[in-house]
C-alpha positions in Angstrom: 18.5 -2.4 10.9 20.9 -0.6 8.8 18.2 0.9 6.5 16.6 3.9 8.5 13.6 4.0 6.7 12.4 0.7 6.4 11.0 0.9 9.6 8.9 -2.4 9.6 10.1 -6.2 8.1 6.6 -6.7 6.7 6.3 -6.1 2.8 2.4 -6.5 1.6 3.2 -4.8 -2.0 5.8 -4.2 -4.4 5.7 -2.1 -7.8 8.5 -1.1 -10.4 7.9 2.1 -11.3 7.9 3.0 -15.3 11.1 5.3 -13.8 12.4 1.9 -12.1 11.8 3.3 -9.0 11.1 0.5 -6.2 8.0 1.2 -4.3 7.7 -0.8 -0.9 4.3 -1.0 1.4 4.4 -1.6 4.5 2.4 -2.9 7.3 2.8 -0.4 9.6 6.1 1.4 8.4 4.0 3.4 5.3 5.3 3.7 1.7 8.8 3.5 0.8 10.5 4.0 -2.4 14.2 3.1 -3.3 15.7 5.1 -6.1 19.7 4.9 -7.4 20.5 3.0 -4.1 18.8 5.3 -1.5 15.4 4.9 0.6 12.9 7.3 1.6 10.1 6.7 3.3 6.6 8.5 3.0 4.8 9.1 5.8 2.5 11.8 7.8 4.7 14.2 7.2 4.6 13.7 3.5 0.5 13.4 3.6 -0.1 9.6 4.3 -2.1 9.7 7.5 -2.3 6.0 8.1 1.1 3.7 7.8 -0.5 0.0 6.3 -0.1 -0.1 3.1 -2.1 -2.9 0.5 -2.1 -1.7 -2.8 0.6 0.4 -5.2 -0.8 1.7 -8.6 0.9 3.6 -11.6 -1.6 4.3 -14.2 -1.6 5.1 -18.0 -0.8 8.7 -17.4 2.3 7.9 -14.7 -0.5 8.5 -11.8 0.5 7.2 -8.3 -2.0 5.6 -6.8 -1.8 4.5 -3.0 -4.3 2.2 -1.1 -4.4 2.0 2.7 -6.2 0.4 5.4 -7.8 4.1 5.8 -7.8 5.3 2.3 -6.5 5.9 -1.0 -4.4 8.7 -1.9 -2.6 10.1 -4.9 1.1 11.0 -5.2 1.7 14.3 -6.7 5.4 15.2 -6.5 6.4 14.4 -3.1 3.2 14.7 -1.1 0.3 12.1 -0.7 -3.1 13.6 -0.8 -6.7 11.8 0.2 -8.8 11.3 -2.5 -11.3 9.6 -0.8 -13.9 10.4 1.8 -15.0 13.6 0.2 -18.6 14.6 -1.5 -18.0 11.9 -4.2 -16.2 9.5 -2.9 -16.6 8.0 0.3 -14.2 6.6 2.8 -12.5 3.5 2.0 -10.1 0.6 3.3 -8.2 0.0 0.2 -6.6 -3.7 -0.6 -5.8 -3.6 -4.0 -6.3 -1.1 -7.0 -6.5 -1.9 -11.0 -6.5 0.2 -14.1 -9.1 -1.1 -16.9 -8.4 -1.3 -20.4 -10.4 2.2 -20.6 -8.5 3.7 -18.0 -11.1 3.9 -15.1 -9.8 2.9 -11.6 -11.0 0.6 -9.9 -11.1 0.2 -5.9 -11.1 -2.8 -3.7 -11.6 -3.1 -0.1 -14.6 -1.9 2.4 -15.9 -1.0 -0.6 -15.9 -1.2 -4.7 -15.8 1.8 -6.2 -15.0 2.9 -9.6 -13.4 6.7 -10.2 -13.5 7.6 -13.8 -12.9 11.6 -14.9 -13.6 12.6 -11.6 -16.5 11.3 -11.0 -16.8 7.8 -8.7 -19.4 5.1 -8.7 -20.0 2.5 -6.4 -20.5 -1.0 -7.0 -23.0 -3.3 -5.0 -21.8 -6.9 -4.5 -24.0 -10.0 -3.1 -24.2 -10.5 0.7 -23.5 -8.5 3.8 -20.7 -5.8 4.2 -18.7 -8.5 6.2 -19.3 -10.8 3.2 -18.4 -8.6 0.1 -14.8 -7.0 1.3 -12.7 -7.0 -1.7 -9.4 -8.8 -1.9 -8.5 -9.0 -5.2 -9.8 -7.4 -8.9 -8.6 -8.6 -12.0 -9.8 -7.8 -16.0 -9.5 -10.5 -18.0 -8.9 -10.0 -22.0 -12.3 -10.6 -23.1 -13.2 -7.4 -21.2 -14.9 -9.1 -18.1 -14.1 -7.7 -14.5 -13.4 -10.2 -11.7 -13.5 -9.3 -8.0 -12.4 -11.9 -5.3 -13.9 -11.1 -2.0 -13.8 -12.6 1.5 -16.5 -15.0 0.6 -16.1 -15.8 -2.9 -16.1 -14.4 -6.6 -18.1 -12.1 -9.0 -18.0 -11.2 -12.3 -19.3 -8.0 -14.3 -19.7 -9.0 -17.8 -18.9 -6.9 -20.8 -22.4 -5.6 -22.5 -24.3 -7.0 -20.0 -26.6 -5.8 -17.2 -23.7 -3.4 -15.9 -24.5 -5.5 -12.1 -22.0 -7.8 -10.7 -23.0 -11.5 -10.6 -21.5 -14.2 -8.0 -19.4 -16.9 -9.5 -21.5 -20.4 -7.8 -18.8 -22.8 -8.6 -16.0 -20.5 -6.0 -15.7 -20.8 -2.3 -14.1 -19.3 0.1 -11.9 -16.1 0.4 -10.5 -14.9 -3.3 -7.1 -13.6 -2.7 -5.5 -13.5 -6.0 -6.5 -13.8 -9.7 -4.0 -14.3 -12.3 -5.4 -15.4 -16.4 -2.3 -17.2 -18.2 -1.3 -16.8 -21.6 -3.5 -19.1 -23.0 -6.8 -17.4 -21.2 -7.3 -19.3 -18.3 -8.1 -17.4 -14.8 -6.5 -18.9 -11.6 -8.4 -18.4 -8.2 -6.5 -18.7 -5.3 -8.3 -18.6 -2.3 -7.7 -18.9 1.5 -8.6 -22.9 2.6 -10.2 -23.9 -0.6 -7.5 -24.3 -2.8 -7.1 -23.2 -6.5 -9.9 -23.0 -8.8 -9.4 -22.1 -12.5 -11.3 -21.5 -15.6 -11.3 -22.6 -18.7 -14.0 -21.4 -20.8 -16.5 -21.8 -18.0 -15.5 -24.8 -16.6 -14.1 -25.2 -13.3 -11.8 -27.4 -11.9 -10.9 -27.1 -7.8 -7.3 -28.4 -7.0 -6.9 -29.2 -3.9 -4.4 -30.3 -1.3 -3.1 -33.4 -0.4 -3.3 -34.5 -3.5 -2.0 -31.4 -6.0 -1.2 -29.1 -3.0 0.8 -28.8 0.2 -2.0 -26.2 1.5 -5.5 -25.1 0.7 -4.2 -21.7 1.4 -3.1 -19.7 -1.9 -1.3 -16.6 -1.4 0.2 -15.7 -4.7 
């Protein structure tokens, strides 16, 4: 209440900026960023035509990034513009964004797509559209590309095929992937616990007993 341009209490995403700018998405109340102790929000008027807010990205080359329930945009000074839904890259509901190790950008949501150099490649994953909406990507260090969707997980493998490949032993919705410093990749999922893997072998924990909740939101 006595920050005008937070105008909704819902945070989905936070970044620190390289700058140490605070960048805030919102559900509903668009992009805000807080720089030495002042807010300003991002809205229509600054180029972002819808207000929900999943995903914040700063790349390698101090690109901003912006995924939305109805598209992705890039920052370029003070204005948002739409990068997708044009003649090589179709629409998208965004949910979460990630630079690879070569710098190509990858795009989670309605869709995966891939944008490298200005050119953008789609990616098909296994089952039906409602089945294969992406809710989380992660790259692990020995170069392979994890995607969590609503019904479970894939993986692209380095040098091999170049087609994703769904992960049998994971159930359920994928809604974060984190690899800890000694390699292994946590799966947290929505009502089926935590997977993770250790050299491809997976282990499902799982409430009562190591849980309060199947439900794993970060």
């Amino acid at each position: 209440e006595n920050t005008p341009a937070m105008r909704e209490n819902s945070i989905f995403c936070l970044l620190v900026s390289k700058n140490g700018d605070l960048w805030i998405g919102t559900e509903g109340g668009g992009l805000v960023r807080y720089r030495r102790g002042t807010f300003r929000r991002f809205s229509s008027e600054e180029g972002l035509s819808n207000s929900f807010v999943r995903s914040i990205l700063e790349d390698r080359r101090g690109q901003f990034w912006v995924g939305t329930d109805d598209g992705l945009f890039r920052l370029q000074g003070d204005r948002l513009s739409r990068v997708d839904g044009r003649s090589r890259v179709r629409t998208v509901a965004v949910h979460d964004l990630l630079e690879d190790r070569r710098g190509r950008l990858w795009v989670g949501g309605s869709s995966l797509l891939m944008l490298d150099s200005g050119s953008a490649v789609e990616y098909s994953l296994e089952g039906s559209a409602s089945e294969h909406r992406v809710k989380s990507i992660l790259e692990t260090r020995d170069g392979a590309l994890w995607v969590g969707t609503v019904s479970g997980l894939e993986r692209l493998n380095p040098g091999g095929t170049g087609r994703f490949e769904r992960v049998r032993e994971v159930s359920g919705t994928v809604g974060v992937l984190r690899e800890d410093h000694d390699g292994v990749l946590w799966i947290g999922t929505i009502g089926e616990g935590i997977f993770f893997d250790r050299r491809g072998r997976f282990t499902r924990l799982r409430a009562p007993a190591y849980l309060p909740s199947d439900t794993v939101l970060s």
